[in-house]
Structures are given as structure tokens and as C-alpha cells.
C-alpha positions in Angstrom: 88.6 -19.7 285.4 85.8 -17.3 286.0 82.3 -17.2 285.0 81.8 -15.3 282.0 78.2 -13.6 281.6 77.1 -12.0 278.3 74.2 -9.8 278.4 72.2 -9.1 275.0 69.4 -6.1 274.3 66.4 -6.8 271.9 63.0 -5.2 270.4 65.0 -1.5 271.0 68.3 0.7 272.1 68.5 2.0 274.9 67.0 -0.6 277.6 69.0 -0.2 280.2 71.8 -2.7 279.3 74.8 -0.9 280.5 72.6 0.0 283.8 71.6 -3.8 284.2 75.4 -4.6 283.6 76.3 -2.5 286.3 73.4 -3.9 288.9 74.1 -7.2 288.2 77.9 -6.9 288.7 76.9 -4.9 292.3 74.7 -7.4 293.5 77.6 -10.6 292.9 80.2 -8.0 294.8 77.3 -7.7 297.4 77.3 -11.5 298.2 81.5 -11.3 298.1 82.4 -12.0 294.7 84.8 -10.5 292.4 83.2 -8.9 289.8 84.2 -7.1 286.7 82.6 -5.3 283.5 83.2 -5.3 280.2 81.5 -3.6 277.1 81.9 -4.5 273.4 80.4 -2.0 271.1 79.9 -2.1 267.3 80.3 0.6 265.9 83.4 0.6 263.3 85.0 3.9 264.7 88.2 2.5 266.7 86.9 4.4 270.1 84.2 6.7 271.0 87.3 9.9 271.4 86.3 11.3 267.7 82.4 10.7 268.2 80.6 13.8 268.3 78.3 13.8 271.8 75.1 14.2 270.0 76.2 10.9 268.4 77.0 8.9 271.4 76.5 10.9 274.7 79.6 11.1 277.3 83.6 10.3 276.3 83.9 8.3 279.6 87.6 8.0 280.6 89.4 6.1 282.5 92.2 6.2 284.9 94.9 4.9 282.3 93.2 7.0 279.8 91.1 5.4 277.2 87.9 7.5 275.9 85.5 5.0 276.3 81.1 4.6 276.2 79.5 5.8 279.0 78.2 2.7 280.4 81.9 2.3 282.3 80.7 5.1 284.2 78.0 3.3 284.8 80.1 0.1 285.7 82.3 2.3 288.0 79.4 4.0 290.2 77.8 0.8 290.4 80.6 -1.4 291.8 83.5 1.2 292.5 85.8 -0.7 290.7 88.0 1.4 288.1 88.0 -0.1 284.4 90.7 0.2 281.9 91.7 -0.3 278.4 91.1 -3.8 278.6 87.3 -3.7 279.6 86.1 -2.0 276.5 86.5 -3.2 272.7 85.0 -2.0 269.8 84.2 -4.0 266.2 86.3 -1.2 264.9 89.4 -2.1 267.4 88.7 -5.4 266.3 88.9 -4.5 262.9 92.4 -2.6 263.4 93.6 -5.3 265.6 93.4 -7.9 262.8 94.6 -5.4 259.8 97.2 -4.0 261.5 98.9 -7.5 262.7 98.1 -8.7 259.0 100.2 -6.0 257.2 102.8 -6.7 259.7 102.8 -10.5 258.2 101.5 -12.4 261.1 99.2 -14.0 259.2 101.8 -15.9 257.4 100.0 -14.8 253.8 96.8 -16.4 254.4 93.3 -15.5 253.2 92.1 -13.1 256.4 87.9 -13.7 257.1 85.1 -13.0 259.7 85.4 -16.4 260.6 87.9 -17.6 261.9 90.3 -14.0 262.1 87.9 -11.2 263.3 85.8 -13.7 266.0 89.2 -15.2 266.9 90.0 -11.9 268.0 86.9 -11.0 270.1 87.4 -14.6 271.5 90.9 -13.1 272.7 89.6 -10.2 273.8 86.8 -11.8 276.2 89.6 -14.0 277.7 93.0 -12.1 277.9 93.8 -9.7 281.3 92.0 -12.0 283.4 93.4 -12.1 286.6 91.1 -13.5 290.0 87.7 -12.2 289.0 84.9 -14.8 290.2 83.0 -13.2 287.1 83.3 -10.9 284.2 80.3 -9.5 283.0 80.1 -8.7 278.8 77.6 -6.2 277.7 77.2 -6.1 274.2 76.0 -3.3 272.3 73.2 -2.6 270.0 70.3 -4.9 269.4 70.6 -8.4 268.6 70.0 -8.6 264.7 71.7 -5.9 263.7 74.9 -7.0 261.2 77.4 -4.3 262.9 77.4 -7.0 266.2 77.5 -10.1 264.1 81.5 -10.4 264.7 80.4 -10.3 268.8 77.5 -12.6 268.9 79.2 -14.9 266.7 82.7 -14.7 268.7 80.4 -15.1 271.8 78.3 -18.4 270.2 82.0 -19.8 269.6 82.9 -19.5 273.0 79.8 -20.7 275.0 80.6 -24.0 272.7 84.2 -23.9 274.4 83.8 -23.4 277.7 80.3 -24.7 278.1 77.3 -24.4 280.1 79.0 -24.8 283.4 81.3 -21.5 282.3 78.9 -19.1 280.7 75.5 -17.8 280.9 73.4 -15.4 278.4 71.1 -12.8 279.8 68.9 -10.8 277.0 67.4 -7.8 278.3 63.6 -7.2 275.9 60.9 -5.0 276.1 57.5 -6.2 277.0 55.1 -2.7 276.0 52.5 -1.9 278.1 49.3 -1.0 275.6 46.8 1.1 277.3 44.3 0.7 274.8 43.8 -2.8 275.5 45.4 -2.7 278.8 47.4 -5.3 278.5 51.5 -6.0 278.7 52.2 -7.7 275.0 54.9 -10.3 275.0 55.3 -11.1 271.6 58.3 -8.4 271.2 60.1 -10.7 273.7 58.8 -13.9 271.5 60.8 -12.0 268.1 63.4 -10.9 269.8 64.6 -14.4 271.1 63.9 -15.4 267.8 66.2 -13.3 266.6 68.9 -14.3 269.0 68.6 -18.1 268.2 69.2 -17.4 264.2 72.6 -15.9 266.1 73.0 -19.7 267.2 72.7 -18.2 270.8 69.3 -18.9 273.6 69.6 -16.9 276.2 69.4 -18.9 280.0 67.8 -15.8 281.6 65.2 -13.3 279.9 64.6 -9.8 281.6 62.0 -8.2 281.0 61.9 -4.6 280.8 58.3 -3.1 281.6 56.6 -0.3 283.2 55.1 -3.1 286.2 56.0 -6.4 287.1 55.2 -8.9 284.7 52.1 -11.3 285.6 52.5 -15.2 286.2 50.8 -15.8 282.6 53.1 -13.2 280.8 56.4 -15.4 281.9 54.4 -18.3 281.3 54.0 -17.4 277.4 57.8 -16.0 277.4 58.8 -19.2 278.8 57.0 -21.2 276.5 57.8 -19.5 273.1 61.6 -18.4 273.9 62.6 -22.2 275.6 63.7 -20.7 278.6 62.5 -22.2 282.3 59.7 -20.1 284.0 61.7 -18.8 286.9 64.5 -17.4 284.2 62.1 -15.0 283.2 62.6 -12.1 285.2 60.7 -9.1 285.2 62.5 -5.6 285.4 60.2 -3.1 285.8 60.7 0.7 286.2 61.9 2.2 289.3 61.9 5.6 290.7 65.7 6.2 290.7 68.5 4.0 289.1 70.0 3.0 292.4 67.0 1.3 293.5 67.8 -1.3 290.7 70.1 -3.7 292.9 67.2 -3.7 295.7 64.8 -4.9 292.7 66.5 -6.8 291.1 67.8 -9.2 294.4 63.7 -9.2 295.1 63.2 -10.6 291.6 65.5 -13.2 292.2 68.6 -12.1 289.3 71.4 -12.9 291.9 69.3 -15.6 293.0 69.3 -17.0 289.7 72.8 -16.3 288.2 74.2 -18.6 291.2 71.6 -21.2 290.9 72.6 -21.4 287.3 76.1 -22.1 288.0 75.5 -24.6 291.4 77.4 -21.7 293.2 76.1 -21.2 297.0 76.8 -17.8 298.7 75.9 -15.6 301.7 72.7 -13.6 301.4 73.8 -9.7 299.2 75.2 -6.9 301.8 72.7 -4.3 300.4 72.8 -1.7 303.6 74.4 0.6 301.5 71.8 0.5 298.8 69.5 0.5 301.0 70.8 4.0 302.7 71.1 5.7 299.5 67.7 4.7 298.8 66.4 5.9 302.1 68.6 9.6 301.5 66.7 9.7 298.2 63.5 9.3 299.8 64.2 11.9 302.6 65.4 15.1 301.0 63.5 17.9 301.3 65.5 20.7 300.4 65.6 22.3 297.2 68.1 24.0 295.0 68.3 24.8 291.0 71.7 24.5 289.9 72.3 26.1 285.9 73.9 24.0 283.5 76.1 26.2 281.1 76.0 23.7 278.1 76.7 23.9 274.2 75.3 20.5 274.1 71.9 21.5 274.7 68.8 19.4 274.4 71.3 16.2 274.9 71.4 15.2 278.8 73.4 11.8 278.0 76.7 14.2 277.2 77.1 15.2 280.4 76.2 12.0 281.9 78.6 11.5 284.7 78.2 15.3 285.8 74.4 14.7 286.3 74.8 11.8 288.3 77.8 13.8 290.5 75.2 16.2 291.1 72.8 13.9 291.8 75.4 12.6 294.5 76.1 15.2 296.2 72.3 16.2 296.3 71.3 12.7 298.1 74.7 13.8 300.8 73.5 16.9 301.4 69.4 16.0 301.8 68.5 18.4 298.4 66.6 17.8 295.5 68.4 19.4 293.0 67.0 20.9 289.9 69.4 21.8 286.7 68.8 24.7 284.6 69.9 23.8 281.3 71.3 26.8 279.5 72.0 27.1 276.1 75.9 28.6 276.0 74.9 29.9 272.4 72.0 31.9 273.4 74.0 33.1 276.3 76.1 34.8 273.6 73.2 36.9 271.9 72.0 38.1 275.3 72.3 41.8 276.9 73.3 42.5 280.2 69.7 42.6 281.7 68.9 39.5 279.7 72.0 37.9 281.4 70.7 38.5 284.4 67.2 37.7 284.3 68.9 34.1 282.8 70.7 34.0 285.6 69.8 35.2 288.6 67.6 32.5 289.9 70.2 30.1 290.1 71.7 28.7 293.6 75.0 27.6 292.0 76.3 27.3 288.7 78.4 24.7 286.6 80.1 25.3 283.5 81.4 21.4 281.9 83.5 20.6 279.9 83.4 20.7 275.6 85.2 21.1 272.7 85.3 23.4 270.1 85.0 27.2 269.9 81.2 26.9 270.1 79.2 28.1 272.9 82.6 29.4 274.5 81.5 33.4 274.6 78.7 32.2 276.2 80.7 30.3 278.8 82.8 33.1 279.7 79.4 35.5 280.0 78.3 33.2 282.3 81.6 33.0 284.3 81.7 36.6 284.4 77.9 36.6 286.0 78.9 34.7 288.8 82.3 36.2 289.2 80.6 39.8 290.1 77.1 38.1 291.5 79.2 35.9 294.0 76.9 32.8 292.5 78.7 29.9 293.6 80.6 28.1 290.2 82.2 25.1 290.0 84.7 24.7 286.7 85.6 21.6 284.9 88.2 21.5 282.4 86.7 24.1 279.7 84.8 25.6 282.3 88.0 26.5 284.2 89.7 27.6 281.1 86.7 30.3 280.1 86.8 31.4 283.9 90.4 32.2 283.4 90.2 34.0 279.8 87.6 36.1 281.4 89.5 36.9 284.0 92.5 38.1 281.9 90.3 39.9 280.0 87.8 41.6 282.8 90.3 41.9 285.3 94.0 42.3 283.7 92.7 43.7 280.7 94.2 41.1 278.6 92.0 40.6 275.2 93.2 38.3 272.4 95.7 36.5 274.2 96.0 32.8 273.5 96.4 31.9 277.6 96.2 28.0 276.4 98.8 26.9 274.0 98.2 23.3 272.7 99.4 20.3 275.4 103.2 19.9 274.2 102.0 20.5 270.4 100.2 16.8 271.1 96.5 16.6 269.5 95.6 13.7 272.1 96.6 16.5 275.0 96.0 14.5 278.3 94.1 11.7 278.8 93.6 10.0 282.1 94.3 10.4 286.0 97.1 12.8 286.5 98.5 13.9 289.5 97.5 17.8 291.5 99.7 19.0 294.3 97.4 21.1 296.6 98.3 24.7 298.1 97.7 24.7 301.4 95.3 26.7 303.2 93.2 27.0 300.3 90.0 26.3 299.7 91.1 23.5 297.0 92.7 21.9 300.2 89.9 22.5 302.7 87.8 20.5 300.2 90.0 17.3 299.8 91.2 17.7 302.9 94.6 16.0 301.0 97.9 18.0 300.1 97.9 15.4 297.0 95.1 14.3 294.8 94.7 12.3 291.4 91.6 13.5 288.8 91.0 12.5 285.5 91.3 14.6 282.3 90.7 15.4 278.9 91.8 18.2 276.9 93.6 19.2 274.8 94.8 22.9 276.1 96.6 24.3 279.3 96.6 27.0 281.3 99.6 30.0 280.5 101.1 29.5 284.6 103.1 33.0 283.5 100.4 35.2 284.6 100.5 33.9 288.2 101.7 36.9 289.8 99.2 39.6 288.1 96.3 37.1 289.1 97.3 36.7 292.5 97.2 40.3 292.6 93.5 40.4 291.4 92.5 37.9 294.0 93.1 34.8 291.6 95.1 31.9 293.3 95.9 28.9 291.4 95.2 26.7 294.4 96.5 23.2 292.7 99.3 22.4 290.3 101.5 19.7 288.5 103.6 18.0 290.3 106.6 20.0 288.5 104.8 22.9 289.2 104.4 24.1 285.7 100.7 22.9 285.0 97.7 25.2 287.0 95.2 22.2 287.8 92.7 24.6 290.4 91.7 27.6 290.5 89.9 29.6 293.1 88.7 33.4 294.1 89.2 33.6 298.1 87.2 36.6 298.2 84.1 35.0 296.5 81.4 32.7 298.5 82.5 29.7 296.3 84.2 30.2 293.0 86.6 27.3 292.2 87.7 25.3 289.1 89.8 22.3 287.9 91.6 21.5 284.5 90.7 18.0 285.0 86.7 16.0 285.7 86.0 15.1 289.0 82.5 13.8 288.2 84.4 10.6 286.8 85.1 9.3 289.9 81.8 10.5 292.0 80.0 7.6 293.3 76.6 7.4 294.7 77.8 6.6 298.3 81.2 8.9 298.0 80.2 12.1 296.1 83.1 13.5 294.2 84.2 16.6 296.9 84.2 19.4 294.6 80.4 19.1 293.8 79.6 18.1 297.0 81.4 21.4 298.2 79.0 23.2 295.7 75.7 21.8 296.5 76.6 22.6 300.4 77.4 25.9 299.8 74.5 26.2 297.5 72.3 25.6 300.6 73.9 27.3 303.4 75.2 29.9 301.6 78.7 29.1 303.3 
């Protein structure tokens, strides 16, 4: 049986727990255990898919395609391990779970509640698909209190009374404020929070302490005292330049350290060197590069989560600080052809991400055009491909009002998940990868019309990466241009810190040499 680890946030959203999830899960891999995340969310909507991005940020997807919270792409960069429909659950799911099994009759006619029904089925969800992990690591969502995560924090207090001490371990992640006035770091946010957790029927074994500095001895002296946890459990977890410095941290303030000790587990010392590299390349660069965001989710960073951090990857490979340019698609629309330019023309490289919906798109396809004729190096990803090409039948075959993307076989879901791209060789596409067969992750809902291949290839458009049946355009590319490619599919789900997806990486490099 594994060790199951449950981590709880308190005093506000948006701690870090999906972050801290991730470090904790790196640092047991780092000392040669089997580590896997999950997250349980509780919000009633079945899955994130429907959820508008200025609601909940990135629709993180995995390989078997399940639109998921962003914190698996958290969980993923952190530890490189790919998650699945079985790491993430929401109350929702739970909900539909237990509904849908009851108007099948598999409740044999009885009375359906909370208790036992609905936590029954978290319980099942916390233990089914195990396979050999040495630890599975639950984040749960929201803040402790709040009546949306009863059904988890009850399921949870159930199952620490069934496995016991010796099989699971609660880690609640608080804010200690730092008041300037007074100048001191106030504790009693922690003291309410715990509070809170015990009406749950849950203590936590490990308190972290999120603060802007390390918390002093007499600060984890009054936590300890008030939230019945032992003085070296309450860790402090302050702030940190970048976000993979945290498994450095967190080993010096004895988490890892901790975890083990809790469960009379001995292991070899963490493997770190690679943190430790990325957080020297971080320290190091000195080049710098602006790189212009074409977005229509402006004003709302956490929607294109995973194509920051990509960027962010492929800046620390390539030794560049890399500046984005966020550009509002909309006003993009409105603009002349001067006040395109002067928009821009600045701009090292451009990326156009992905979206839905007809808003922002004119602006996209300006913007494509821009660097089409200004050879400004443009990467594509799904509806950024898909305005490149629309402009391109429209600029350069003189196309207009064609519909060049009929719906994915009349399916509303369209495609979801890794799908296979057969590479063209001699292309850049190829050159990139260096591979004659990839596998990227998607999500749309429209494709490329494959029957204008001929009259593009004739304006110096190559579809550089298709289906495997050939009838599917996954890349496309300009040869002529310094850098102009796109895919149908989102290569910033799979970028990792230490292994930058290759068709940003290709960007930012070009973006600095100019080749």
C-alpha cells in the first residue's frame, strides 16, 4: 500500500497548493521514490472543459484527454510524470458518479446521502488505479471551511481513521501576513485556520507556512502551541525568486526531511543537481528578448499558464530573459495599419495561443498577417495556426468567406488529447524535432480544409506535419520566412523546465540570433 498525503489550504485561495503539491511530489522522486499527484476540486461543474478561463485559468489536458485544473501542469513540470483521468476528480464528478449509478438501480432502492454515498465515493476515488506508487499526493481545492469541499475533507477524515497514522499524513498550507506597520509576521490566521480544520475532524501533522521571510523560532513556537502540532512540523515557506527554486527550499527547511520521518521511512539524501542547474541558468541569463502575446484573454495571465512557463523554458535554455508583450486581440482589430505596426514592431518573436470563440480572432489574423510580411518570427498553436491559415487564403489565394475548418467529424468535443503527427522531411517541422514521428496534445474543436494543399504550396505554404492517414494538416510552416511555423495541437503541455518543449525553444533561439 502506498502512503497517501493530503494537503489542505487555509486563511486564502491561491497559496501555492498545487505548486507545493508539485515540490513535494519532486523532492520524494529526488530521494528515489514513486510519486504521484492527484487534485480533487469542488466545484460542482463535472470538469473544468465548460469553465470559462476568466473563471478558472488554463483547461490543462492530458495525454488520454481529460480537460483538467491547471495544477496537473504543475504536477507534470514538476516531476515529469504524465497524469490521467484518474488523478483528478471533481465534487461534481462525484456528484454524477453517485446519480448516475443510482438511476441505473445499483443502489438497490435505498435512501442515497452525503454520508455514507457521496464520501464512499471520494474514498473510492483516493484508492482505485493504484498501481506501485511509494506515495500519492492529494491536493484538495479551495480553503478549508468552505461547504463546496465538505464531501472531500469528510471522505478524507473517514479514511485517515482507516488506514491510520502509519498510512497517511495531512499537510495544511496557511498564511502567516507580514504587517509593516507593526513589523511583525502575525500568526493568528494560522491559529483560525487549523481551527477550522479540526471542526472538519481533521489536525494537520505538518503546518506550512506561507510568508514573505522565514518564520522566527517564536512564530513556530505559538503555531505549535495553539494548532497541536510538534515544533519541527511547522515549516516555514517563504517566497522565492522563481517557482523552481521551491524544491531547493523546501529540502533546506526540512519538508522531505519530515514527510519520511513521519512515516519511519529512511532514504538516500534528494538528487537535486538538476534543480540546482535550472536554478543556476536562471541566475545567469543575460540576454534579453520581448516576445508579444496575441491574447483575447487579456488582463488574465493564469489562462495561458502552461505557454508562459514553455516560454519561460526555453528562455532559461537559451540564456534570455524573456519579456511578453501582452496584446489585446480585440484592440488589435480597431487598429490601422500604422497603428499595427507601431503595436508591433518592437517585438523579437511573436505567439498567437490558443482560444475559443469568434472573439479577438480579426485581431489574430492582423497579427498573423504582420508577421507574415515583417518576417517576425511566429509560433502558432491550435487557433493561432488556424487564423495564420485563414489569412493566408485570404491575403494570398484570395479566398474570403470560406469556412477552411469544418467542425471535427460534426463531434462538439473535437479532439482531446495526444494524437499522433507524421513529419515531412526536410522541413523545418523536422529539423526541429529532429523525429519523422511525434505525439502533441490537442484541443479543438475545428480542422484544417487539407484540399487547398496544392494552391498553398504554390504560395510558399507547406503543411510540414500531418495525420497519420494523411488527411489531417497538424504543422504548418513558410520556408521563405526567418521562422514562421504552427501546429493544430499545444506543445506547451508537455514543456518541462529541464526539456523545453522544441517548438518554443526553436522560437526563442531564433528570436536571438536571428537564425
Amino acid at each position: 500500500m502506498p502512503k497517501f498525503i493530503f494537503i489542505t489550504g487555509g486563511v486564502i485561495s491561491s497559496l501555492g497548493k498545487g505548486i507545493t503539491s508539485a515540490t513535494i511530489a519532486a523532492l520524494l522522486k529526488a530521494r528515489g521514490f514513486k510519486v504521484r499527484n492527484r487534485k480533487m476540486d469542488p466545484y460542482i461543474n463535472v470538469d473544468p472543459g465548460t469553465l470559462s478561463p476568466f473563471q478558472h485559468g488554463e483547461i490543462f489536458v492530458t495525454d488520454d484527454g481529460v480537460e483538467t485544473d491547471l495544477d496537473l501542469g504543475h504536477y507534470e513540470r514538476y516531476t515529469d510524470t504524465p497524469c490521467s483521468q484518474n488523478d483528478s476528480i471533481s465534487a461534481g464528478r462525484i456528484y454524477w458518479n453517485v446519480l448516475t449509478r443510482e438511476r441505473r438501480g445499483g443502489y438497490g432502492g435505498r435512501n442515497i446521502q452525503i454520508i455514507p454515498e457521496i464520501t464512499d465515493e471520494v474514498k473510492a476515488f483516493i484508492t482505485d488505479n493504484v498501481k506501485d506508487e511509494d506515495f500519492i499526493i492529494y491536493e484538495i481545492g479551495g480553503t478549508v471551511g468552505e461547504d463546496e469541499g465538505f464531501i472531500f475533507t469528510e471522505g478524507v477524515r473517514q479514511l485517515i481513521n482507516k488506514l491510520g497514522p502509519e498510512n497517511t499524513l495531512l499537510i495544511h498550507l496557511t498564511y502567516a501576513p507580514f504587517l509593516k506597520a507593526t513589523g511583525e509576521i502575525k500568526t493568528k490566521p494560522t491559529q483560525q485556520s487549523s481551527r477550522m480544520l479540526m471542526e472538519r475532524g481533521l489536525a494537520a501533522d505538518i503546518i506550512l507556512c506561507r510568508s514573505e521571510d522565514r518564520l522566527p523560532a517564536e512564530e513556530k513556537e505559538k503555531i505549535s502551541m495553539y494548532c497541536n502540532v510538534g515544533p519541527r512540523d511547522v515549516i516555514s515557506a517563504p517566497d522565492v525568486k522563481n517557482i523552481y527554486e521551491l524544491p531547493i527550499t523546501y529540502h533546506a527547511e526540512g519538508v522531505d526531511d519530515r514527510i519520511l520521518a513521519y512515516f519511519k521511512i529512511t532514504a538516500p539524501k534528494p538528487d537535486l543537481s538538476d534543480w540546482e542547474r535550472i536554478c543556476k541558468l536562471c541566475d545567469a541569463r543575460s540576454k534579453n528578448i520581448t516576445v508579444g502575446m496575441i491574447v483575447k484573454y487579456h488582463g488574465l495571465p493564469d489562462a495561458y499558464k502552461s505557454v508562459i512557463e514553455a516560454i519561460n523554458h526555453a528562455g532559461i535554455n537559451n540564456n534570455a530573459n524573456i519579456e511578453i508583450d501582452w496584446i489585446n486581440a480585440e484592440e488589435l482589430e480597431s487598429m490601422s495599419g500604422p497603428d499595427v505596426a507601431a503595436c508591433l514592431g518592437d517585438l523579437d518573436a511573436m505567439i498567437v495561443p490558443g482560444g475559443f470563440g469568434a472573439r479577438g480572432t480579426k485581431g489574430k489574423i492582423i497579427a498573423a498577417k504582420y508577421a507574415r510580411e515583417n518576417n517576425v518570427p511566429y509560433l502558432g498553436i491550435s487557433l493561432g495556426m488556424q487564423t495564420a491559415v485563414i489569412e493566408m487564403i485570404q491575403n494570398l489565394l484570395g479566398i474570403h468567406n470560406e469556412n477552411s475548418f469544418p467542425d471535427w467529424a460534426n463531434d462538439e468535443t473535437g479532439r482531446l488529447g495526444s494524437f499522433e503527427t507524421v513529419i515531412t522531411p526536410n522541413t523545418l517541422a523536422h529539423k526541429i524535432y529532429g523525429a519523422d514521428r511525434i505525439h502533441e496534445r490537442h484541443r479543438h474543436n475545428y480542422e484544417m480544409d487539407i484540399s487547398y494543399e496544392k494552391a498553398r504550396r504554390e504560395k510558399g505554404i507547406v503543411i510540414s506535419g500531418k495525420s497519420p492517414d494523411g488527411t489531417l494538416p497538424e504543422i504548418i510552416e513558410i520556408p521563405a520566412h526567418k521562422f514562421f511555423i504552427a501546429g493544430q495541437f499545444h506543445p506547451e503541455f508537455q514543456s518541462r523546465p529541464y526539456r523545453p518543449a522544441p517548438l518554443f525553444d526553436a522560437l526563442i533561439k531564433v528570436a536571438l540570433t536571428g537564425k
